[in-house]
C-alpha positions, -999 to 999 in steps of 0.1 A, spaced: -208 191 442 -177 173 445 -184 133 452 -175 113 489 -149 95 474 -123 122 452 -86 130 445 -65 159 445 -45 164 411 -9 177 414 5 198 392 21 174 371 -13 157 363 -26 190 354 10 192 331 1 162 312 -37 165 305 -23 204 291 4 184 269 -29 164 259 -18 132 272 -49 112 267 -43 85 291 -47 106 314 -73 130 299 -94 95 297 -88 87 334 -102 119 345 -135 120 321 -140 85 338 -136 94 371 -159 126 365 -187 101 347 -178 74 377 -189 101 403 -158 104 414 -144 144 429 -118 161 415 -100 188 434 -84 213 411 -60 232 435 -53 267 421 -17 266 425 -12 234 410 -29 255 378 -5 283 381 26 251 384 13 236 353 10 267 336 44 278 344 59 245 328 38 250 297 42 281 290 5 291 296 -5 289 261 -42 294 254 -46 263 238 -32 245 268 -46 262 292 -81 257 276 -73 213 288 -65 226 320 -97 246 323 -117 218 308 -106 192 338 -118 223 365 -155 222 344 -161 187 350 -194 179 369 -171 162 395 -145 191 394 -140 219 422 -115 246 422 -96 248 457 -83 287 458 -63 304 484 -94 330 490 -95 335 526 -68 352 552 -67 317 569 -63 299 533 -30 319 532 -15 311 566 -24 275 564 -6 275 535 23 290 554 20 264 581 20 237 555 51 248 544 70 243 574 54 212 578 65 196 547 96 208 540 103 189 510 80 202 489 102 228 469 65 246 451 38 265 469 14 243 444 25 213 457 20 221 495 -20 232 483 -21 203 473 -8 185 502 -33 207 525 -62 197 505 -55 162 507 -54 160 545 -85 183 553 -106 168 525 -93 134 534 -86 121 500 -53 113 483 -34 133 457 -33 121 424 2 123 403 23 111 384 53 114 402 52 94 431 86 98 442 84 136 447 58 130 468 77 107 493 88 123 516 61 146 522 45 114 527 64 106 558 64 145 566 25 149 571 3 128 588 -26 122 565 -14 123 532 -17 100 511 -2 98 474 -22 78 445 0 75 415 -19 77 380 3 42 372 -8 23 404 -47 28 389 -38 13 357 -29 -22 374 
């Protein structure tokens, strides 16, 4: 059951937990024990495993962060999934990936902010869509 309060991770979160970054492999076991929901877009699992190569061992990391109790996988499962997708898109323009623009959906209907740690890829979309808001994985160290 994912928690009131959550975050959608971007591919490049889901890139550094598979290159074991344990920073950020720490942040999201706290976050999980804190109660707090992770939303595992499936895109953002395909991104990541297209800049790692999809080896087993790394995707095994990846897999782990979608089996946290706080974890839910966000597919693109229904007819509607895939046009909203579409529509998202359009609307954001300058986000290049398919992953990224899952993610951006998710943020605005869930109502939570993704989590990254590229903030500056996400500016623009920023401005682009009304409702997204960007958390990056530096701004919760301070």
């Amino acid at each position: 059951m994912l928690a009131d309060r959550a975050f959608i991770l971007d591919a490049g979160v889901l890139m550094e937990v598979a290159r074991g970054d344990a920073g950020v492999i720490h942040l999201l076991q706290g976050m999980d024990a804190a109660g707090i929901g992770l939303v595992v877009p499936a895109l953002a699992v395909t991104g990541a495993a297209l800049d790692i190569g999809a080896r087993d061992e790394q995707m095994a990391l990846i897999r782990g962060v979608a089996r946290l109790e706080s974890a839910a996988l966000a597919g693109v499962v229904t007819f509607d999934d895939a046009t909203d997708l579409a529509h998202g898109r359009r609307a954001a323009r300058s986000l290049e990936e398919l992953w990224d623009v899952q993610a951006a959906l998710q943020a605005v209907m869930r109502g939570c902010p993704v989590l990254t740690t590229d903030h500056a890829r996400w500016k623009e979309a920023s401005r682009e869509v009304r409702g997204l808001n960007v958390v990056e994985i530096a701004e919760l160290d301070t």
